[in-house]
KOLNU-476269 format. One line per field, with one value per residue (C-alpha): x, y, z. Coordinates in nm, 3 decimals, padded with zeros to 5 digits. Layout:
u = X; ...
v = Y; ...
w = Z; ...
This chain:
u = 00.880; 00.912; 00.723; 00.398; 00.217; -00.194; -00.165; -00.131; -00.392; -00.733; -01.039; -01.203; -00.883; -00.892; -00.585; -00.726; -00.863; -01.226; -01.372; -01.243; -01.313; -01.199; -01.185; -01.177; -01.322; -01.422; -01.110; -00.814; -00.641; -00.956; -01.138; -00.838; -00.801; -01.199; -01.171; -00.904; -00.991; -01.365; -01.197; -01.017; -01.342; -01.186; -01.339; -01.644; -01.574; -01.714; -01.681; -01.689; -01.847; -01.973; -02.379; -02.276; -02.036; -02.120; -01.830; -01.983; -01.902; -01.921; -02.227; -02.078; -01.998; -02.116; -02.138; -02.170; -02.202; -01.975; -01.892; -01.536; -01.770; -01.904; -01.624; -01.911; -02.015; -01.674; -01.659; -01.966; -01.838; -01.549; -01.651; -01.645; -01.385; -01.047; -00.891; -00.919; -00.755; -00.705; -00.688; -00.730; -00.574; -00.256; -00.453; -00.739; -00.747; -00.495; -00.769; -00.950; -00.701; -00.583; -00.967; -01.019; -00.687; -00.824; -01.142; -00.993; -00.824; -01.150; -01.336; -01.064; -00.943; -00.604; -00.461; -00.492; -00.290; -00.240; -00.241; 00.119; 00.107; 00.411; 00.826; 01.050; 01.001; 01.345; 01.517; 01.516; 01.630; 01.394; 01.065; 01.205; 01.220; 00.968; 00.683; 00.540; 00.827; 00.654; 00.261; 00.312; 00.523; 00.263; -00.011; 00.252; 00.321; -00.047; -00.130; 00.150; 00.098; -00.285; -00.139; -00.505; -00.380; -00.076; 00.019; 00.150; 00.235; 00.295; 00.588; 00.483; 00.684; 00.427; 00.120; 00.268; -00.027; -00.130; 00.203; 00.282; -00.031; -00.093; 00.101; 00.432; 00.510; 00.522; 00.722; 00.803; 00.560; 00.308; 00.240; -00.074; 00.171; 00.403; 00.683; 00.902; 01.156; 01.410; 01.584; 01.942; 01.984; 01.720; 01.845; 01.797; 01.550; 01.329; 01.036; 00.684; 00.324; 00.048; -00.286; -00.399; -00.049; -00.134; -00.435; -00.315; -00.057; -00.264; -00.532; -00.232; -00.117; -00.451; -00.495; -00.217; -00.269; -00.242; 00.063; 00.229; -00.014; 00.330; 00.747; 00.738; 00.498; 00.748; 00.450; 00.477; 00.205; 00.056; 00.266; 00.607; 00.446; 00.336; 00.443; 00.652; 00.638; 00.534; 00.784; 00.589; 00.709; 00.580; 00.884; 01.210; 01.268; 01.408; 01.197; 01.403; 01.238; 00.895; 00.976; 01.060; 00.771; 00.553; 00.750; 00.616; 00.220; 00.187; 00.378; 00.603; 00.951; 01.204; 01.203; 00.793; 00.881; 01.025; 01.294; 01.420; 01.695; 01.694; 01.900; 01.666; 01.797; 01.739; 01.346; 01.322; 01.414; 01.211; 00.904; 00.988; 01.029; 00.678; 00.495; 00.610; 00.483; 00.147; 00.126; 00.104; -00.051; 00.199; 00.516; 00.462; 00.390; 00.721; 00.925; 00.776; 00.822; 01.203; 01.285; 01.292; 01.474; 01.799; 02.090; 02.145; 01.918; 01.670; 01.375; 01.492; 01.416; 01.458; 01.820; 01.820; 01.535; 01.435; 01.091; 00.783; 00.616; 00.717; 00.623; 00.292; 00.268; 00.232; 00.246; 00.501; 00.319; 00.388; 00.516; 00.379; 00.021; 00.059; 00.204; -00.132; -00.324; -00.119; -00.179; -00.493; -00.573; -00.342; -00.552; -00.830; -00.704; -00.878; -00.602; -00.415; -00.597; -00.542; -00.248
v = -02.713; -02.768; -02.562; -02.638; -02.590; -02.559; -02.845; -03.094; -02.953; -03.177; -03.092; -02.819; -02.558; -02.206; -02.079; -01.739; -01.527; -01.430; -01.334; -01.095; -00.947; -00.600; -00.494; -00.058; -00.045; 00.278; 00.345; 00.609; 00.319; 00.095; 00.258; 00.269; -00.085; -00.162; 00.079; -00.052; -00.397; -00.350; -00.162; -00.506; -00.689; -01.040; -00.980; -01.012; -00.789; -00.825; -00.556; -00.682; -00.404; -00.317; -00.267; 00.084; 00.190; 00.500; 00.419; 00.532; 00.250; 00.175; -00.010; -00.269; -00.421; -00.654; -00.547; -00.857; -00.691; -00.876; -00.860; -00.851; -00.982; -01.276; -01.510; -01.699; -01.365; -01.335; -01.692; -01.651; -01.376; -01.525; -01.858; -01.887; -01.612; -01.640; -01.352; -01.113; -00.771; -00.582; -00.220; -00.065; 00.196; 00.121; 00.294; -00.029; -00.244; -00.511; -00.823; -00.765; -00.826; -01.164; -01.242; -01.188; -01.422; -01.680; -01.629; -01.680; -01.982; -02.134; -02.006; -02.180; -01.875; -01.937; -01.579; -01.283; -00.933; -00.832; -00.485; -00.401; -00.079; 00.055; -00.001; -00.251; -00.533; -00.668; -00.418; -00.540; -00.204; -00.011; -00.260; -00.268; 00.102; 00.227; 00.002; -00.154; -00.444; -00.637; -00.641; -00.698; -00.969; -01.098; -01.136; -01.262; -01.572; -01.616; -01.631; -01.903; -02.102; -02.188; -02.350; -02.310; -01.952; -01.781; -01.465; -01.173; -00.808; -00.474; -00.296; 00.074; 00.330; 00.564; 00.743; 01.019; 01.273; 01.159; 01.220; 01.569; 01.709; 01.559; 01.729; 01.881; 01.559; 01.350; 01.446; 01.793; 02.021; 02.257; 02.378; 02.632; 02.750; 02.788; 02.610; 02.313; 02.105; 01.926; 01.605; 01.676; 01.838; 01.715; 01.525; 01.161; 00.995; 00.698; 00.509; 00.634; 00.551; 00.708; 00.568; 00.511; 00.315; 00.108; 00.029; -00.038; -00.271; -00.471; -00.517; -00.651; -00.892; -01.047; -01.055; -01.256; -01.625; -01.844; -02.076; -02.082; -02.332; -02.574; -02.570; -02.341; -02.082; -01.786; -01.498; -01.399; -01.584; -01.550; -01.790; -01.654; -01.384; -01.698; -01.550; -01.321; -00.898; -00.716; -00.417; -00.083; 00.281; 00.604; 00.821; 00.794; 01.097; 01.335; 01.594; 01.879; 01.674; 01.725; 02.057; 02.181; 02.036; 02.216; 02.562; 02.470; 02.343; 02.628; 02.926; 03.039; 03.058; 02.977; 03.322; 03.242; 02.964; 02.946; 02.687; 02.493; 02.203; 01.920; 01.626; 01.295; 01.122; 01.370; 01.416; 01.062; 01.018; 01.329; 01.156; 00.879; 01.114; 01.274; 00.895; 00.835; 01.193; 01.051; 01.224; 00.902; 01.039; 01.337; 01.123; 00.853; 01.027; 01.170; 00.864; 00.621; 00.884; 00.995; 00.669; 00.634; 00.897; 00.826; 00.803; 00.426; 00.399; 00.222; 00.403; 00.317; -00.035; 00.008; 00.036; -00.282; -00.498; -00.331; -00.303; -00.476; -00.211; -00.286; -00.651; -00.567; -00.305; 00.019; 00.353; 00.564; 00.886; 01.287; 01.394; 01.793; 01.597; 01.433; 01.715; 01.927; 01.632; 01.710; 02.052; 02.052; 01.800; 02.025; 02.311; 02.161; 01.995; 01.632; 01.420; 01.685; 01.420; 01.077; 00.833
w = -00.452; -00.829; -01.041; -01.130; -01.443; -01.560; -01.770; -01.488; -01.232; -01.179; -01.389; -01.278; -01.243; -01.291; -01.428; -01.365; -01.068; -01.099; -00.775; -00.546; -00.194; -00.060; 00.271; 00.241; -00.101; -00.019; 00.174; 00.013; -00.152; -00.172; -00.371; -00.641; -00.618; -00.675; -01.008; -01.143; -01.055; -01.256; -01.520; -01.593; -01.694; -01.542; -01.163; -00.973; -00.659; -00.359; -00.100; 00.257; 00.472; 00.799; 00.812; 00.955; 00.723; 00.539; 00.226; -00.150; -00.322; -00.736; -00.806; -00.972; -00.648; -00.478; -00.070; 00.176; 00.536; 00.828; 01.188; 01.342; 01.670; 01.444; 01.264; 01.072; 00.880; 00.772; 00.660; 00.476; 00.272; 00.175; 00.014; -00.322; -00.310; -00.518; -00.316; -00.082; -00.025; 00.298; 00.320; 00.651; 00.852; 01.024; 01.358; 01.252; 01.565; 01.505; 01.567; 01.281; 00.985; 01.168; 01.185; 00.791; 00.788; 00.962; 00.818; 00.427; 00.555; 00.668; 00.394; 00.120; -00.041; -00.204; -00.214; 00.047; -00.011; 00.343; 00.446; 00.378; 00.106; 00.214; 00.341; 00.218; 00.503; 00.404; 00.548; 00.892; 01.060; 00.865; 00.960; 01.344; 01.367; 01.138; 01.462; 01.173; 01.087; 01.366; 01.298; 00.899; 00.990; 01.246; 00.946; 00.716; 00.877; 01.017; 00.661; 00.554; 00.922; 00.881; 00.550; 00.338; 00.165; 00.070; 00.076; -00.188; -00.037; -00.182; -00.127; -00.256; -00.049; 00.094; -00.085; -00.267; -00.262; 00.067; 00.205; 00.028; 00.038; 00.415; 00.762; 00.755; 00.949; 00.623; 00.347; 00.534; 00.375; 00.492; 00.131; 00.279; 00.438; 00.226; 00.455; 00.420; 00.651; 00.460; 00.645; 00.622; 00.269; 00.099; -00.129; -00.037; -00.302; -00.205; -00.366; -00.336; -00.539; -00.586; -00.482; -00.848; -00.916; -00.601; -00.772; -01.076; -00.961; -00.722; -01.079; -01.267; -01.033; -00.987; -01.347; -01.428; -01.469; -01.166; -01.335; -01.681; -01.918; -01.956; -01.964; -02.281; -02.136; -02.006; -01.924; -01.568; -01.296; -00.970; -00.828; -00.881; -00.620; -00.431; -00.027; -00.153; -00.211; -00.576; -00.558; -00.706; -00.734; -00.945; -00.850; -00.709; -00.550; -00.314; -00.120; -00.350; -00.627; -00.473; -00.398; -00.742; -00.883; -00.594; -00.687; -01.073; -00.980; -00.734; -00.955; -00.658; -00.618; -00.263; -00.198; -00.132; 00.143; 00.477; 00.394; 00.750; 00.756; 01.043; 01.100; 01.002; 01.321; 01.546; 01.386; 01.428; 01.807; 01.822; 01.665; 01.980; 02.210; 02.103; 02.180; 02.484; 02.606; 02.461; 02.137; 01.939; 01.611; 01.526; 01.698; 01.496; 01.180; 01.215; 01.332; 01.064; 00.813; 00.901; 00.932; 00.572; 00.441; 00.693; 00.456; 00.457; 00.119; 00.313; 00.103; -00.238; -00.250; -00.616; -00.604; -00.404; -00.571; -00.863; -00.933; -01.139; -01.293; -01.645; -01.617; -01.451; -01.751; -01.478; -01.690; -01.648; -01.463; -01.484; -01.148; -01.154; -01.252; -00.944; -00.736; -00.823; -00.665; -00.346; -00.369; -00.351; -00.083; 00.115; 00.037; 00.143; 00.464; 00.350; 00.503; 00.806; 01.072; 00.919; 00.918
């Protein structure tokens, strides 16, 4: 399709996006992505909520209660809408993101960022293996088949505090307890962001302008994003990275830790192993997570597709500030149950 440009669209055309609904505003990554959405000043947001739901939210947003049961109180809440944003958990029932699909096609509303927030979904091996290639995938092309929205997907690696400061099935640490489990030598770096930068980044790209105002107008759009993936990273690191900078936030040294070493195959078929014996949560925690550190680079999408943070004008951020975040949700145990 050749490109198009504002100058030529029918009276009435808004180069920009002003209204925007989130599913999990009040969610772990949610709630980042309502703040930093407000902080721009360009949005009306709209959080689309369950009457049961007990989420805090900012009051600055505007809450329009649905029903997964009722596909006209999803419609309703999305007309008028310029976008809407899914965040859910990955354990969500699987229905109810294609039902906010179908419901933004039905409702008219031109751009949906589906609940992706994580692996590179070009690396076929990694999507098919990771159990979640499949279901993304799934809402991808439900999105471009109903033909009334298109799509644009975050690829962020995982949550960075979330994952350090979570189980020792994540990133390997038990930091209360002062133990870690490096996959094969520690050393192999991949991409991961931290909730705020998830936030950030999904703000910027619904900031910029919908299409460039003619031929001479260069500034990045919307529509270069149109079906395609916004690749977003705070660090590129190894778990020795993350452990260094946990040996500086916490003031200890090696000699403090239990230090163990396994083979990120064997943790992975392990993780598999784990499911089928009807452990679900901790198998695939430590599947989906081993799967990308295996030594085929498959976690630093960076290497392979660089990323936009510069042209979406993401800071650059202090890993040890980060780190302490960890720390302290570790301490506290708010994310040991939760995938």
């Amino acid at each position: 399709m050749s490109q198009q440009y504002a100058k030529d669209q029918p009276q009435g055309f808004k180069n920009y996006v002003e209204n925007i609904a989130i599913v999990g505003a009040g969610g772990r990554v949610g709630a980042f992505v309502a703040h930093e959405l407000l902080k721009t000043k360009k949005h009306k947001v709209t959080a689309l909520s369950r009457p049961e739901s007990t989420s805090k939210l900012p009051a600055d947003i505007l809450v329009k209660h649905i029903s997964y049961d009722d596909p006209s109180s999803l419609v309703d809440a999305l007309r008028g809408q310029d976008a809407l944003i899914i965040t859910m958990s990955v354990m969500a029932p699987p229905d109810q993101e294609a039902k906010l699909i179908q419901a933004a096609a039905d409702a008219g509303v031109p751009w949906v960022m589906p609940n992706e927030w994580g692996l590179d979904p070009s690396m076929k091996d990694l999507a098919k293996e990771s159990l979640i290639g499949e279901p993304r995938e799934k809402a991808r092309n439900l999105i471009t088949s109903l033909g009334k929205s298109s799509f644009i997907s975050l690829v962020v690696g995982f949550w960075y505090e979330f994952s350090l400061g979570g189980l020792k099935y994540r990133y390997g640490f038990d930091i209360p307890g002062r133990e870690v489990t490096f996959y094969d030598d520690g050393n192999t770096k991949i991409n991961t962001s931290t909730w705020q930068q998830c936030g950030r980044a999904a703000a910027a790209v619904f900031s910029l302008k919908v299409l460039p105002e003619d031929e001479a107008d260069k500034a990045p759009t919307l529509s270069q994003f149109k079906n395609g993936f916004v690749y977003v990273s705070s660090f590129l690191v190894s778990q020795r990275d993350m452990f260094a900078s946990v040996l500086r936030v916490t003031g200890t040294s090696e000699k403090d830790w239990t230090i163990k070493y396994q083979d990120v195959e064997e943790r992975y078929k392990e993780g598999v192993e784990e499911m089928k014996a009807g452990d679900v949560f901790k198998g695939f925690t430590k599947l989906l997570y081993a799967r990308d550190f295996y030594p085929d680079g498959c976690g630093n999408y960076e290497a392979r597709k660089g990323l936009h943070n510069d042209l979406l004008g993401l800071p650059k951020e202090d890993l040890d500030e980060c780190t302490k975040v960890a720390v302290v949700i570790a301490e506290n145990g708010e994310e040991a149950g939760r995938l």
